[in-house]
C-alpha positions in Angstrom: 14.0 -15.3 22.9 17.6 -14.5 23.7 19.7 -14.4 20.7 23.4 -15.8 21.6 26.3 -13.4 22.0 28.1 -14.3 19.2 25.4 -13.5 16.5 24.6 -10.1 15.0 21.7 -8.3 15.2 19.6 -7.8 12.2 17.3 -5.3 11.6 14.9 -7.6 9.4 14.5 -9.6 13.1 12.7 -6.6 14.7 9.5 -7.1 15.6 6.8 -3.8 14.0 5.8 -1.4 16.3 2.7 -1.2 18.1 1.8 1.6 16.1 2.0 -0.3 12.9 0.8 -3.1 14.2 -2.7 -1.2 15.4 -3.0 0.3 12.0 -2.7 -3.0 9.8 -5.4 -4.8 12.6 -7.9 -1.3 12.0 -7.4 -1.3 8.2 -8.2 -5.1 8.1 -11.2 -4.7 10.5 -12.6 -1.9 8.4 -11.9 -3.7 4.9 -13.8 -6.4 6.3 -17.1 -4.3 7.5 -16.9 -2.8 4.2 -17.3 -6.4 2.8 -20.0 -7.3 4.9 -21.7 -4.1 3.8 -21.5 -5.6 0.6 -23.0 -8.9 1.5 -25.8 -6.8 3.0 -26.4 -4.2 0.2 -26.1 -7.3 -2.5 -28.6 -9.7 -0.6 -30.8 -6.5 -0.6 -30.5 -6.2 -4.5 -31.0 -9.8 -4.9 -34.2 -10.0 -3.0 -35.8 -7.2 -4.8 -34.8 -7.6 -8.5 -36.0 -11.7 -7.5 -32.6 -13.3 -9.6 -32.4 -16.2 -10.7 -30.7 -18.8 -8.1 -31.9 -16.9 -5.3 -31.4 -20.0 -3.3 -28.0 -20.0 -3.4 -27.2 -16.3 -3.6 -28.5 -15.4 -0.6 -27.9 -17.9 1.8 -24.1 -17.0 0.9 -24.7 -13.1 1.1 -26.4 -14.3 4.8 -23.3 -16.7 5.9 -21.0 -13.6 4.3 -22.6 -11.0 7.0 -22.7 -13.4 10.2 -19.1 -15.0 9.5 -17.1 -11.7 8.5 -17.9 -9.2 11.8 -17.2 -12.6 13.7 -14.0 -13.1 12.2 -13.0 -9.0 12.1 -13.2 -8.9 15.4 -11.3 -11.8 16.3 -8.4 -10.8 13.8 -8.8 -7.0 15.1 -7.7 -8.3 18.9 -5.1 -11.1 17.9 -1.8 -10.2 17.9 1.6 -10.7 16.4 2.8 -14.5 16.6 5.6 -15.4 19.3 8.9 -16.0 17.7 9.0 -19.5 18.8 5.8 -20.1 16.5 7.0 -18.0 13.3 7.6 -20.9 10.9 10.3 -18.2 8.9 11.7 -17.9 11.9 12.6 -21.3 12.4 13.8 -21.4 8.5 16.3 -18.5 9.0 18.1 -19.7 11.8 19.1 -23.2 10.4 19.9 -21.0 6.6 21.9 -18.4 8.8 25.7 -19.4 9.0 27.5 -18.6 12.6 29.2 -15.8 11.9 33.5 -16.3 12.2 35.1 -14.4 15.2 37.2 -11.7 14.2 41.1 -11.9 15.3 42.8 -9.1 16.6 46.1 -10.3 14.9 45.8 -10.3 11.5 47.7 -13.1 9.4 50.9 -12.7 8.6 50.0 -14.8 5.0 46.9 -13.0 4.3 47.1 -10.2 1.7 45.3 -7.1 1.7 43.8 -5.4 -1.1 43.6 -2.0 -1.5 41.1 0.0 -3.8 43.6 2.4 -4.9 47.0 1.5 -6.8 
């Protein structure tokens, strides 16, 4: 998306690096193995110590290690959202006043304001 010539640029408006944006996808990808780990070693416990509402326990330990590598894997290869589909995006350029061009005449009214007396 272009922006117009008349508006500033703002830092907050960069998009992250790809860098950045590899590391956050890894770290998510590997919290969420770690989680399905967890599924697995838990359903394990489960099984062998023979808990009480084993029926429900493990069939939510079994959906938790089929769902999560599915859904890693899909968030590891997605990437950033397109300006046009950032919902903040949107929001801050309706908030965001047009910015007043700058004369090179100054006023003759206008008074300045100096820091030092």
């Amino acid at each position: 998306m272009k922006r117009p010539a008349n508006r500033p640029i703002l830092i907050t408006d960069a998009a992250r690096s790809q860098r950045d944006q590899l590391r956050s996808r890894e770290v998510r990808y590997v919290v969420m193995m770690g989680i399905r780990a967890a599924c697995l070693i838990v359903g394990a416990v489960l099984v062998s110590a023979k808990a009480p509402l084993l029926w429900l326990w493990l069939p939510l330990c079994v959906a938790g290690m089929v769902l999560i590598p599915w859904l890693a894997v899909l968030l590891a290869n997605d990437g950033p959202p397109k300006e046009e589909h950032r919902f903040g995006a949107r929001l801050r350029r309706r908030e965001r006043p047009e910015p007043e061009p700058l004369s090179l005449t100054a006023d003759r009214g206008s008074r300045t304001i100096d820091a030092e007396p």
